[in-house]
VMD Tcl script that draws the C-alpha trace (Angstrom):
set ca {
  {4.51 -75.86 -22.01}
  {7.21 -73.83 -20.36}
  {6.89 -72.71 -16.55}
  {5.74 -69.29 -17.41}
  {2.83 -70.59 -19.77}
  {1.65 -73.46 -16.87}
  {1.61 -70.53 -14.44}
  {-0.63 -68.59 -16.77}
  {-3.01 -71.44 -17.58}
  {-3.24 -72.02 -13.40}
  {-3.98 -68.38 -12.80}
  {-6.86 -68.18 -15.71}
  {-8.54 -71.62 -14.44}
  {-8.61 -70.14 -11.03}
  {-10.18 -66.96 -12.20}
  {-12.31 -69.19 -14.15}
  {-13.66 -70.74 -11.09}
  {-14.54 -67.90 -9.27}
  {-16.42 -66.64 -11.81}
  {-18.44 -69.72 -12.66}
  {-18.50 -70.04 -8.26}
  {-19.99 -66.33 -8.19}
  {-22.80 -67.36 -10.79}
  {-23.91 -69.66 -9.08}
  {-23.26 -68.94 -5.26}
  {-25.61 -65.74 -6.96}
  {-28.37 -67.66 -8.51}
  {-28.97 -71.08 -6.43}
  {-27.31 -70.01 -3.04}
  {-24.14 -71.13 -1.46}
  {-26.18 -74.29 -0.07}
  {-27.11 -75.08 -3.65}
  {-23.80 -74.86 -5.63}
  {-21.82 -77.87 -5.27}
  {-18.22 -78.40 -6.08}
  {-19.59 -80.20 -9.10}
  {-21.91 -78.05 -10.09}
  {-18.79 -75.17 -10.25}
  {-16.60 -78.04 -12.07}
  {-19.09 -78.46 -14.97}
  {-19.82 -75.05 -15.23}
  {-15.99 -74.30 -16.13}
  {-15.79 -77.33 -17.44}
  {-12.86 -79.20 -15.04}
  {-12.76 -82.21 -13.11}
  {-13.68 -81.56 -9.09}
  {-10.16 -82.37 -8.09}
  {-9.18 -79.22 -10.43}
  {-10.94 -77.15 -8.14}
  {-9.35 -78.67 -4.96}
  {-6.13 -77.65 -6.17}
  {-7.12 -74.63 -6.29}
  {-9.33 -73.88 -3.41}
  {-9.58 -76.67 -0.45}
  {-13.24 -76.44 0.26}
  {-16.14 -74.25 -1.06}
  {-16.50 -72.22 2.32}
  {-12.58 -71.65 1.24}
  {-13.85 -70.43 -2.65}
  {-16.59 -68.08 -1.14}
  {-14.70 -66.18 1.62}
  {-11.91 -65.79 -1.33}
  {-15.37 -64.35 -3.53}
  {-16.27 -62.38 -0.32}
  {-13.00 -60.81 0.19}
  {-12.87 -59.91 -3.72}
  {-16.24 -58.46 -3.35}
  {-16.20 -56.85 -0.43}
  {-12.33 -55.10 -1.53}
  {-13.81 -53.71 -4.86}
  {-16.95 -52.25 -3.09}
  {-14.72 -51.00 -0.02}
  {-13.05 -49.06 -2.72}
  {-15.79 -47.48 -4.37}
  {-16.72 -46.20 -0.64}
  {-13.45 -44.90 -0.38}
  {-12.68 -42.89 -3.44}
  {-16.24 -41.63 -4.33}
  {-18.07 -41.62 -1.14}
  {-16.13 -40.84 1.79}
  {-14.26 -38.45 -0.03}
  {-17.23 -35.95 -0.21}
  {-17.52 -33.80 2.20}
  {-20.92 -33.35 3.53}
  {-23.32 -36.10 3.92}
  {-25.95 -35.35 1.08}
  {-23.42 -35.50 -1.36}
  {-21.89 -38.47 0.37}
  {-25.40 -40.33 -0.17}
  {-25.62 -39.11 -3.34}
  {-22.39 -40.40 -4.36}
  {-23.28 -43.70 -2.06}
  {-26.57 -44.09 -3.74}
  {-24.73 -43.79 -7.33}
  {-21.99 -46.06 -6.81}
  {-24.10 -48.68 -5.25}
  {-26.40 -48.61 -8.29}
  {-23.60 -48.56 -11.15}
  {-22.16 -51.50 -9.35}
  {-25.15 -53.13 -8.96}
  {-25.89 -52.99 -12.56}
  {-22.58 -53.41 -14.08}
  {-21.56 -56.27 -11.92}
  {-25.10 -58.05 -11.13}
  {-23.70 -61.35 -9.98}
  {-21.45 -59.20 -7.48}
  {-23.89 -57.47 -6.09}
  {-26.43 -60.09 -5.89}
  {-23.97 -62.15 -4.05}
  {-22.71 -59.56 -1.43}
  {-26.51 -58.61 -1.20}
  {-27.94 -61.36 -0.54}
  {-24.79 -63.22 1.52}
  {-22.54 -60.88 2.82}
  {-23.85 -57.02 2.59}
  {-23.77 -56.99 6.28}
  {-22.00 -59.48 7.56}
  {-19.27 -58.84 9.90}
  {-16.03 -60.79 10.96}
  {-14.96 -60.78 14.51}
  {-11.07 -60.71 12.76}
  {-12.15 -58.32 10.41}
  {-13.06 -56.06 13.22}
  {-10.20 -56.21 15.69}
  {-8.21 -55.05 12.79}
  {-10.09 -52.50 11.53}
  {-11.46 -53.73 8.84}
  {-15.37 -53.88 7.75}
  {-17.53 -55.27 5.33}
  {-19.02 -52.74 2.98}
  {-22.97 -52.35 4.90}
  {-21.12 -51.93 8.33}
  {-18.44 -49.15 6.69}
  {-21.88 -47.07 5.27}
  {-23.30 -47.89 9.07}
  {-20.71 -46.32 10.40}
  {-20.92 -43.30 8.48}
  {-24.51 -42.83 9.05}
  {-24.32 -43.22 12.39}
  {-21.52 -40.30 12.49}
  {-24.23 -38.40 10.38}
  {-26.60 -39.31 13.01}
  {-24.39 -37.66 16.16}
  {-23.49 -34.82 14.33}
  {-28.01 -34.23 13.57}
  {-27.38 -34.53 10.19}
  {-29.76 -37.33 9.48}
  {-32.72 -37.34 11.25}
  {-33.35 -41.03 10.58}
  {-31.47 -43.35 12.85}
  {-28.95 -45.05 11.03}
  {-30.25 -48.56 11.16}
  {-33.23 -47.62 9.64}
  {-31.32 -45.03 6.88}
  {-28.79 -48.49 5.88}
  {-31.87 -50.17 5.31}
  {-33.83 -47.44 3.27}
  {-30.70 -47.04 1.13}
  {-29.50 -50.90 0.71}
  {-32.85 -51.96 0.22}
  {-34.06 -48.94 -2.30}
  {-31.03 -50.25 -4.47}
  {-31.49 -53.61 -3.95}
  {-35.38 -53.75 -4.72}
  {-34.91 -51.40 -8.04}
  {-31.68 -54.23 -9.14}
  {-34.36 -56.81 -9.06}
  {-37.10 -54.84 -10.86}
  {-35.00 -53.61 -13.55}
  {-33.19 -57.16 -13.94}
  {-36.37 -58.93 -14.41}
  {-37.12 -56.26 -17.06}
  {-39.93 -54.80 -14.88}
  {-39.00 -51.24 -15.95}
  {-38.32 -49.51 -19.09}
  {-36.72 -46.51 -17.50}
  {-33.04 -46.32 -18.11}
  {-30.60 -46.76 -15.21}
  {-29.82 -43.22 -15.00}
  {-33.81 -42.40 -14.42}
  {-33.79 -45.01 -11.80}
  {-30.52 -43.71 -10.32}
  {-31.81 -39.68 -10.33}
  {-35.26 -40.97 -9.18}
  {-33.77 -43.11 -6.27}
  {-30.92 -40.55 -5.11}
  {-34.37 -38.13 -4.72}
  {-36.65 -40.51 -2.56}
  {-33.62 -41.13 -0.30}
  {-32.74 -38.04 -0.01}
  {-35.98 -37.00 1.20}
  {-36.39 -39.61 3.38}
  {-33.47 -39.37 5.51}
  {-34.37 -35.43 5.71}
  {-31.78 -34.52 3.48}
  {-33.95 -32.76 1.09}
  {-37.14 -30.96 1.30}
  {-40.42 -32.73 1.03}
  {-42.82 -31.72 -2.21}
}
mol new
graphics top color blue
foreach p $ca { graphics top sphere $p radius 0.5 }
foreach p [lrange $ca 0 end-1] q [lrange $ca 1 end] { graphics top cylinder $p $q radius 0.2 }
display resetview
């Protein structure tokens, strides 16, 4: 195999790993995946994964980082773009859900593990994890009397709302289609935070 062929081979066995690490980090906890456990789920020795990544705290802040970049995006282009902050939880509330159900092991990782976690590093350079990045903008919401929720308690009522309804419709709890339970939740969380009137 020529250079250019061994390079490709590396790069899909990596990306093989972290998505066999991401199952399972998702589904038995970072405590109960061992480097094993990843190596016969993509089907390589454990030294295969060493060259790769040295340890497994090493493998999940590389799956945090991934995570945390594609969600940090979403925020970017479809919710901090809106202007005012009903449509900005609409938007949040949306792109939250359609994440959480197109990319379940993502989201159950990041929800579970990381949501809110915050690096000291991170922070000094201006960077955040996605649940402190919606924390900040609720509490700017929050200053300005926009919400009349404080913003602790809103990042919980929306995280949690989407959260809760991921594990009800995953465990096939609900018959009503994602876009129901997306409409439905956007409503109740509206309301709550006082962004919409009460029936």
């Amino acid at each position: 195999m020529n250079g250019k062929g061994e390079n490709i081979e590396i790069l899909h066995t990596r990306d093989r790993i972290v998505q066999s690490a991401l199952r399972l980090f998702s589904r038995k906890g970072f405590r109960g995946t061992t480097i094993k456990d990843i190596a016969q789920e993509v089907g390589v020795t454990e030294g295969a994964i060493y060259r790769h990544f040295e340890s497994k705290e090493e493998l999940m802040e590389h799956i945090t980082e991934k995570i945390a970049g594609e969600i940090d995006l979403l925020l970017t282009e479809e919710v901090l773009s809106k202007e005012g902050i009903k449509e900005r939880v609409e938007a949040l509330v949306e792109s939250l859900a359609c994440y959480a159900f197109n990319n379940p092991d993502s989201f159950r990782y990041m929800a579970v593990f990381h949501l809110l976690r915050e690096e000291d590093e991170e922070e000094e350079e201006g960077r955040y994890l996605p649940g402190i990045k919606i924390l900040h903008m609720l509490k700017e919401a929050y200053s300005r009397g926009e919400i009349n929720v404080i913003p602790e308690v809103a990042l919980s009522i929306v995280t949690g709302t989407i959260s809760r309804l991921f594990e009800i419709k995953e465990m096939g709890l609900t018959e009503v289609s994602e876009e129901g339970l997306i409409d439905e939740m956007k409503r109740v969380i509206l309301r709550s935070l006082g962004l919409a009137p009460d029936l």
